[in-house]
C-alpha positions in Angstrom: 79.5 40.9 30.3 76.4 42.1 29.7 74.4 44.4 32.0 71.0 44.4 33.2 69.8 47.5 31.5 71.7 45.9 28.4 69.6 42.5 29.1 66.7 44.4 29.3 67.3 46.2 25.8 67.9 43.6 24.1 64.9 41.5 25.2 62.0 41.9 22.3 59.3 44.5 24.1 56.2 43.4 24.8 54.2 42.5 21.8 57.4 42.6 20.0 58.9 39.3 18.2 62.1 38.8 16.4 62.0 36.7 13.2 63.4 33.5 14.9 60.9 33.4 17.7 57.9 34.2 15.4 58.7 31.1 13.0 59.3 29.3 16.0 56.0 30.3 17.8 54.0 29.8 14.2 55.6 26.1 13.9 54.8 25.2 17.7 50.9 26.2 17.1 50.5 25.0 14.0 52.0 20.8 14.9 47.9 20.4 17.1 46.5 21.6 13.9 48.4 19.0 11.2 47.5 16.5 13.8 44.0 16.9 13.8 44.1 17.4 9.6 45.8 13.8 9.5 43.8 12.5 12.1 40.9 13.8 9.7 42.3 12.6 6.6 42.8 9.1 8.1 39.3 9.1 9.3 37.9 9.5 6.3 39.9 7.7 4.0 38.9 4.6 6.2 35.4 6.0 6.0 35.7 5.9 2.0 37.8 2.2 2.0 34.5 0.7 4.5 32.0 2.4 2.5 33.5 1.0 -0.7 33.8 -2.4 0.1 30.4 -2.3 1.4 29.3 -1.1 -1.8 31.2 -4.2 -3.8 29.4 -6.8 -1.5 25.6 -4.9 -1.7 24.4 -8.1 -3.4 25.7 -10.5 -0.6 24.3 -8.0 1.7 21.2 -7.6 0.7 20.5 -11.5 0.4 21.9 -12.1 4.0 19.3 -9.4 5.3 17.0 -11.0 3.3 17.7 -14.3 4.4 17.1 -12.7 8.1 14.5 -10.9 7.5 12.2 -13.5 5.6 13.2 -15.8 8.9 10.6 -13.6 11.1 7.2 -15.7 10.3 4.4 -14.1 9.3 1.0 -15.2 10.7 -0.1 -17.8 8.1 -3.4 -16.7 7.5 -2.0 -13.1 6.4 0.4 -14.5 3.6 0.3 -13.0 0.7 2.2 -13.8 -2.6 3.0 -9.7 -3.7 3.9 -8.9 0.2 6.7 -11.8 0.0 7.6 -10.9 -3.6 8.2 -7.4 -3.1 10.5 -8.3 -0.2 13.7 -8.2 -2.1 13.1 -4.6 -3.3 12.1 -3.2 -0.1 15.2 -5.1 1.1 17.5 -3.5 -1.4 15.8 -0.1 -1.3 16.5 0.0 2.7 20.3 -0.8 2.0 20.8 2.1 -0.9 19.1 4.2 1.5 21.3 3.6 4.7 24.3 3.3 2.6 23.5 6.7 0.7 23.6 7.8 4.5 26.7 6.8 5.2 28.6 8.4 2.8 26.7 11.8 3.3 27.5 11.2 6.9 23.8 13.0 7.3 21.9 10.6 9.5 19.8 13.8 10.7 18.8 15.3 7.8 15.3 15.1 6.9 14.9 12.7 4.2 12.2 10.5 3.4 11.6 6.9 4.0 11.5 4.8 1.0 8.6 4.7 -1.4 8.8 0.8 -1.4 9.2 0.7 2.6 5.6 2.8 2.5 4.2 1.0 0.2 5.1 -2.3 2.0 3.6 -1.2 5.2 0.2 -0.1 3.1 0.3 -3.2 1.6 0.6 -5.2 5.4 -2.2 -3.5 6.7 -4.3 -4.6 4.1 -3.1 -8.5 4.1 -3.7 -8.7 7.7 0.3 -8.4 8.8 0.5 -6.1 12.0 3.3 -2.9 12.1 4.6 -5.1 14.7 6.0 -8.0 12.3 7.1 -5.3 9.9 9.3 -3.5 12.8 10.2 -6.9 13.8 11.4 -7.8 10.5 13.3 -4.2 10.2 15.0 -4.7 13.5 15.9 -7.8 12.1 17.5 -6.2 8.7 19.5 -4.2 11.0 20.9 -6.1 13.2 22.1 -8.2 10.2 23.5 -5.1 8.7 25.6 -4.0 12.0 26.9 -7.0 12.2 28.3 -7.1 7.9 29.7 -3.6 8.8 31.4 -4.7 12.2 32.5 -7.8 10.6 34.2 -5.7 7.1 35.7 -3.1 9.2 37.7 -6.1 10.9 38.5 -7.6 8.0 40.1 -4.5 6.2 41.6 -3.6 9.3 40.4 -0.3 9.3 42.4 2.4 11.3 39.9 3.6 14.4 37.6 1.1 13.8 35.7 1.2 17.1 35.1 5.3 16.3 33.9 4.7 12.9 31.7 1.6 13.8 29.8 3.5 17.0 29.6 6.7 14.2 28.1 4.3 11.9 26.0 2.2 14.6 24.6 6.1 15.5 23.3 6.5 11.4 21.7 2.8 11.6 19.9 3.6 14.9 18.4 7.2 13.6 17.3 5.2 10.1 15.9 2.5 12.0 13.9 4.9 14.3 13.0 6.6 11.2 11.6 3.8 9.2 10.0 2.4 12.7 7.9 6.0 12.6 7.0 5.7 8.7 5.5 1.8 8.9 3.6 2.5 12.1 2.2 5.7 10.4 1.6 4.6 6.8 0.3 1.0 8.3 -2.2 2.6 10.7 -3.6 5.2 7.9 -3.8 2.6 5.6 -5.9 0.5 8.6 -8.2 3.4 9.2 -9.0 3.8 5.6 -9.7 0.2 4.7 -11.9 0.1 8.1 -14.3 3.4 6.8 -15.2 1.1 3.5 -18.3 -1.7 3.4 -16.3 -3.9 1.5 -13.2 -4.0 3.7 -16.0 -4.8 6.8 -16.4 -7.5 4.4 -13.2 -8.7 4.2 -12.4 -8.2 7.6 -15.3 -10.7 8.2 -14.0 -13.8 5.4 -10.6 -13.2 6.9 -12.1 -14.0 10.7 -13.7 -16.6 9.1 -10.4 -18.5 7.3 -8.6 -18.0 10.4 -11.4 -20.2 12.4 -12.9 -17.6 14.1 -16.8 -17.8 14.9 -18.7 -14.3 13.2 -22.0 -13.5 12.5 -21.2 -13.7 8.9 -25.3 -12.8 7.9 -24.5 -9.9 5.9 -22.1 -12.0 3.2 -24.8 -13.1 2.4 -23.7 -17.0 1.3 -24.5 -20.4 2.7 -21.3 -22.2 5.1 -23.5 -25.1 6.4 -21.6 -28.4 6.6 -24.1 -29.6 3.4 -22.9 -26.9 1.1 -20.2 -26.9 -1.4 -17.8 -24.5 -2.3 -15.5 -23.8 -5.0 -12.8 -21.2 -4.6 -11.1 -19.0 -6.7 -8.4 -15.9 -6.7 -8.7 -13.7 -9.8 -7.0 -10.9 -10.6 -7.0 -8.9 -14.0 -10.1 -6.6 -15.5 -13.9 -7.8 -15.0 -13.3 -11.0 -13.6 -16.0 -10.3 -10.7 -18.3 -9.3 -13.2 -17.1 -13.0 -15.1 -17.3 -15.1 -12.6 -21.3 -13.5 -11.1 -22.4 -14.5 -14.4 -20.9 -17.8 -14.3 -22.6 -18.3 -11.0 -25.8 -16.8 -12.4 -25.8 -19.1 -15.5 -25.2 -22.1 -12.9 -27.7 -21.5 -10.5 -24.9 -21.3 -7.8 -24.3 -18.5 -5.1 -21.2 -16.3 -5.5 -19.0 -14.5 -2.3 -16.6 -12.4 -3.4 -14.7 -9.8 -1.5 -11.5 -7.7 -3.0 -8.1 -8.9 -1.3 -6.9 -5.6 -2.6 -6.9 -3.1 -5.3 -6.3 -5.9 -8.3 -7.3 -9.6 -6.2 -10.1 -10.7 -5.8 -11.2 -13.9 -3.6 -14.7 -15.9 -4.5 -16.2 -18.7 -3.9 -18.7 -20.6 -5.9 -21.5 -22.5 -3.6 -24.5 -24.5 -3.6 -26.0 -27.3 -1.4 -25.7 -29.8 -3.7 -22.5 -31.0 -5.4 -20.8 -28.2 -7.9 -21.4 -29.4 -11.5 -17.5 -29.4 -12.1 -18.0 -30.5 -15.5 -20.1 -27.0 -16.6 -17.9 -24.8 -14.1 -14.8 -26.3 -16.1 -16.4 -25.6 -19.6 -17.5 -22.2 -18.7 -13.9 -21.1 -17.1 -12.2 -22.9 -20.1 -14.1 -20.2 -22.2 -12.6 -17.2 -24.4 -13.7 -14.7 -22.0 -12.0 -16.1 -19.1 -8.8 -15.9 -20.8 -8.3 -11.7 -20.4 -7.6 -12.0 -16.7 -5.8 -14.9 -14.4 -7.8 -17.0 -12.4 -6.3 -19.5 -9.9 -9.0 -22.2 -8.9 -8.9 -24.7 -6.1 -10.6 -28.0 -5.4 -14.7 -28.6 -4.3 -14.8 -29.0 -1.0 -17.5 -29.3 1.7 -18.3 -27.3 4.7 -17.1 -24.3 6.4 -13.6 -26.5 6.8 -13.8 -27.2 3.4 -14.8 -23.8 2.1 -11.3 -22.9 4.0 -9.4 -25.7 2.2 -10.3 -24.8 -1.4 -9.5 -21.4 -0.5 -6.1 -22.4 0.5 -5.1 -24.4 -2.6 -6.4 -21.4 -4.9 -4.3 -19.3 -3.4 -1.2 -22.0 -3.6 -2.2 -22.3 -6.7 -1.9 -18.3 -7.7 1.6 -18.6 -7.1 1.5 -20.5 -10.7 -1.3 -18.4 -12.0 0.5 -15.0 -11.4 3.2 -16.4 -13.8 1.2 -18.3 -16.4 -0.2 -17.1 -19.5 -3.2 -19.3 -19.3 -6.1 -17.2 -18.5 -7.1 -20.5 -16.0 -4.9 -22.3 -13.6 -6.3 -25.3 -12.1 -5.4 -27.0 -8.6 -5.3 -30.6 -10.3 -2.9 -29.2 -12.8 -0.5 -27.5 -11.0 -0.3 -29.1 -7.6 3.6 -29.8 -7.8 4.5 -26.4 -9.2 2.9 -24.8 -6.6 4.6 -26.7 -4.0 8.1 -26.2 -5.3 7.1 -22.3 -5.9 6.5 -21.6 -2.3 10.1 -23.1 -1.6 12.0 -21.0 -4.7 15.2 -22.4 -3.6 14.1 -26.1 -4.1 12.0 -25.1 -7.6 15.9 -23.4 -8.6 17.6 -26.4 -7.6 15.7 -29.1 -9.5 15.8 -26.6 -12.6 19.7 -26.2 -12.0 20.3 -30.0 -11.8 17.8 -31.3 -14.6 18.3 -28.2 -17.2 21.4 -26.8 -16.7 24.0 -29.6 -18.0 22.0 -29.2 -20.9 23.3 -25.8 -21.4 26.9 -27.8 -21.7 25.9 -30.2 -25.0 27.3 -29.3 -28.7 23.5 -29.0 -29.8 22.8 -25.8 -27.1 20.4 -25.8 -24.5 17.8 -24.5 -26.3 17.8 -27.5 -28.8 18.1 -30.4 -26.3 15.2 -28.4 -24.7 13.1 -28.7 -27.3 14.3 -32.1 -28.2 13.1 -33.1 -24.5 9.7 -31.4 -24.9 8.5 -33.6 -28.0 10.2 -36.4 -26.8 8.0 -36.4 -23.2 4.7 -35.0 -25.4 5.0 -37.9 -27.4 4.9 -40.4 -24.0 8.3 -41.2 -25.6 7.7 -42.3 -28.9 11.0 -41.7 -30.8 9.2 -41.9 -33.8 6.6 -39.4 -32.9 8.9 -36.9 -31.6 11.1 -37.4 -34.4 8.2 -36.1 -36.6 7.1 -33.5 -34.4 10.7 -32.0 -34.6 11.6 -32.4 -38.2 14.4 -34.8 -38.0 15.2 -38.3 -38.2 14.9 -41.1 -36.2 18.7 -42.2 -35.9 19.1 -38.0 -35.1 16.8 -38.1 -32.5 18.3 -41.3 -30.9 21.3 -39.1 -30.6 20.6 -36.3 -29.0 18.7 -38.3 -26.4 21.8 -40.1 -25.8 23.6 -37.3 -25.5 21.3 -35.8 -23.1 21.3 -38.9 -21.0 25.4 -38.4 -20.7 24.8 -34.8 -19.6 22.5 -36.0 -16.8 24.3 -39.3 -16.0 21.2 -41.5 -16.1 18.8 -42.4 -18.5 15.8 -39.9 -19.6 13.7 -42.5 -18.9 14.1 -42.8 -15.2 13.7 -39.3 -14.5 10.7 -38.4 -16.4 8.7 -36.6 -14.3 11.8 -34.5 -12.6 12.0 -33.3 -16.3 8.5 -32.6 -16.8 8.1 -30.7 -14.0 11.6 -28.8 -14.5 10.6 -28.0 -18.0 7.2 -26.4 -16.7 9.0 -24.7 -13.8 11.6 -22.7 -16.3 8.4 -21.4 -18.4 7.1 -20.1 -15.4 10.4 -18.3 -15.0 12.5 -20.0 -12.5 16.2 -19.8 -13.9 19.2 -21.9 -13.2 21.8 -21.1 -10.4 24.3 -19.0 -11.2 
């Protein structure tokens, strides 16, 4: 039996451990700490798995935000062909930027907006698009986002999903604060500057004007009455204000013009009689009007109609812009322009009118050029046979193998091909 004072001895002192009951006491601390260091690995090895997948599906991404975004209207008489076509990159230059975010985990670190997302909002203010349809538009964007990164977290049933989502959610709500600041800042600097220059008071007052409004519109110094005619045109490229005021000085006419923005200009051609079309067309078909792009609407008269031609010029830039003609005219290009403002019906006639040529032993390229001659020469087999360097009977059968590829005839679908063919050298491609 032991006794007391013996207990006592043999008890370790205080601040005295044997080996046993050090180990012991080490292992006991040290199980909180390998929970929290798996806990931590876990967390971000389900980090790294979302952030990778979300990576592998950027291009899906960025078209459903796109899709969302492009869904918030802008006011009609803002539109502008380089605002919508620099959409995608602002799009994907948003994405890179809140996915870069995520894997740094650094949602309050000070780092700049995007250049394009800047530029964007410069380039609003001077179309006439408020800040307000931008945020809209970016609040839009990122409630599509939230919901792609809610909906891949579920589907690779990621460990502690509701933690990582809300850390996530916290990153998306800082960025979008972020890029709310930069728009309403670079929009309303932008707005200031273009309102200290004459020629923006200028523009300021056509704009008023094409959205119906009633100005004192003296100092453009041009005739609106409901007798005069007008002729409009959007031009962009060197000299072509300088072009078209000696066009308008040759022709007796009066001239508006007022710069859209650094590179686009809008004019109008007047008089009170009707335009001479015929000179105006010989003069634009000239040499020197073949150094810049000119899109060029219908006559039209009155203020309405001085509104209308305006409208089909710049519906008709949309072919312009992608033309190598110096001069695009609104009788010429009427249906491209139409299909251009919808891209995805312009890509679908392409893709089913061109692409099962693409399929055919002769190559795409061939039938293509077998189709061009063919519908230059109003279908004359012979002609076209000529024109392409072959023989009659070898031009009968690539045409019948091109009607196979189709499943109808060439002949009934001659103006679907016309119009594809001038859509793909404007540079709409086939579905992929």
């Amino acid at each position: 039996m032991t006794l007391p004072d013996e207990a006592a001895a043999a008890r370790p002192a205080d601040g005295e451990w044997t080996d046993a009951g050090r180990v012991g006491a080490t292992a006991a601390a040290s199980e909180p700490s390998r929970d929290r260091a798996d806990a931590e690995s876990g967390s971000r090895e389900a980090h790294s798995r979302l952030l990778a997948d979300l990576r592998d599906q950027r291009a899906d991404i960025e078209a459903a935000i796109l899709a969302r975004v492009n869904a918030i209207a802008i006011p009609r008489e803002a539109e502008d062909v380089r605002y919508r076509s620099s959409t995608p990159a602002v799009v994907s230059a948003c994405v890179e930027y809140c996915l870069c975010l995520f894997e740094a985990a650094a949602a309050e670190r000070d780092v700049s907006v995007p250049a394009a997302l800047a530029e964007q909002a410069r380039r609003a203010a001077r179309s006439g698009i408020g800040a307000e349809v931008m945020i809209d538009r970016l609040i839009a964007g990122h409630r599509q986002l939230s919901r792609l990164v809610e909906e891949t977290a579920t589907r690779l049933q990621i460990d502690g999903q509701a933690e990582l989502i809300e850390e996530l959610g916290r990153t998306q709500e800082t960025v979008l604060e972020r890029f709310a600041a930069a728009v309403a800042e670079e929009h309303g600097v932008e707005r200031e500057r273009i309102a200290r220059t004459r020629e923006q008071r200028r523009l300021e007052l056509v704009r008023r004007l094409l959205a119906g409004e009633e100005v004192a519109a003296e100092e453009l110094h041009y005739d609106f009455g409901e007798s005069s005619w007008h002729l409009a045109v959007v031009a962009t490229g060197p000299d072509s204000q300088g072009r078209l005021g000696a066009l308008a000085a040759r022709l007796g006419l009066k001239l508006l013009t007022v710069w859209r923005d650094d590179d686009t200009l809008w004019a109008w051609l007047g008089a009170t009689r009707e335009l001479p079309m015929e000179n105006i067309e010989e003069l634009l078909g000239s040499e020197e009007f073949q150094s810049a792009s000119y899109a060029v609407g219908a006559p039209r008269r009155g203020l309405e109609g001085w509104r209308e031609s305006h409208e089909l010029a710049r519906a008709i830039q949309l072919v312009a812009g992608r033309s190598e003609d110096g001069v695009t005219r609104c009788p010429d290009a009427i249906l491209e322009a139409a299909l251009l403002a919808h891209p995805a019906l312009a890509r679908a006639l392409v893709d089913s009118y061109l692409r099962p040529l693409d399929t055919l032993r002769m190559g795409g390229e061939t039938a293509r050029a077998t189709l061009r001659a063919y519908l230059a020469c109003e279908r004359s087999v012979s002609s076209a046979a000529h024109r392409l360097g072959v023989s009659r009977q070898a031009l009968e059968k690539r045409l019948a193998q091109i009607d196979a590829s189709l499943g109808r005839r060439v002949a009934t679908c001659v103006a679907e091909l016309e119009l594809s063919l001038r859509l793909e050298t404007l540079g709409v491609v086939t579905i992929t």
